[in-house]
N, C-alpha and C positions, 0 to 999 in steps of 0.2 A: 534184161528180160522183162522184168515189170519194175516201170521206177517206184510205185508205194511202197516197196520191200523196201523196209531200211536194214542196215548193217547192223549188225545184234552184236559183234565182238568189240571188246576194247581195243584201242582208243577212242572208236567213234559211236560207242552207248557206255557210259558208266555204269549203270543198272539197268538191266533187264528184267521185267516181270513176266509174269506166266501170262499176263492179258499181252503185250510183244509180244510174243512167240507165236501164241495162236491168230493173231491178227496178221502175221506175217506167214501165218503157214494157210490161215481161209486166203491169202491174197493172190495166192501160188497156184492154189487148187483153182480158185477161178479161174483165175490166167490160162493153165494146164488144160481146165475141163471146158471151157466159152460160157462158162454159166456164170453167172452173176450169185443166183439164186436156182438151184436145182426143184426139176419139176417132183412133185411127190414121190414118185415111183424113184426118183433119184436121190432121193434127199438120205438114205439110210449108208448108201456109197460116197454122197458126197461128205457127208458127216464123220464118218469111220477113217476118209483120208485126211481130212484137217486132225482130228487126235494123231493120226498116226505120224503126221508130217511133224507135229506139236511136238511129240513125244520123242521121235529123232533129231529136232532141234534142239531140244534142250538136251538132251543128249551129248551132241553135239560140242556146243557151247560150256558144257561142264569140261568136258575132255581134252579142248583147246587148251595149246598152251602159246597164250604169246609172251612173242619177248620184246624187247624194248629195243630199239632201233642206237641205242647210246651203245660206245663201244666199254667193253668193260676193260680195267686196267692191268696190264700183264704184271705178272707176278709170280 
C-alpha cells in the first residue's frame, strides 16, 4: 500500500518507539486521506486519526504474539 510504512513486528524492527508508530500511522493517514498536510479546517480530523491509528498500533503490537519459525523438540 505505501512502501514508507515499515514492518513494526519482530524479526524485522527489534525495538520500536512511540516516534515509529506514529510516523507509520501519519504515513497511512496521508496515504488514506491524499493530503500530505491537511488544510486548516482539516487538520483537527486529520490529527485525531494519526493518534487514533497510533494508539491501535501499539495496541496492536503489544498483543502480538510471534513465534519463531524454529521447530520445537518433541517431547
Amino acid at each position: 500500500m505505501c512502501r514508507s510504512i515499515k514492518t513494526l513486528r519482530p524479526p524485522y524492527a527489534e525495538r520500536v518507539t512511540d516516534e515509529d508508530i506514529r510516523a507509520a500511522a501519519l504515513q497511512y493517514v496521508r496515504k488514506i486521506s491524499g493530503f500530505r498536510a491537511p488544510a486548516g479546517h482539516n487538520a483537527a480530523a486529520f490529527g485525531q486519526a494519526v493518534d487514533d491509528i497510533a494508539a491501535a498500533t501499539g495496541r496492536l503490537l503489544d498483543e502480538l504474539q510471534v513465534r519463531s519459525g524454529a521447530k520445537q523438540p518433541a517431547g
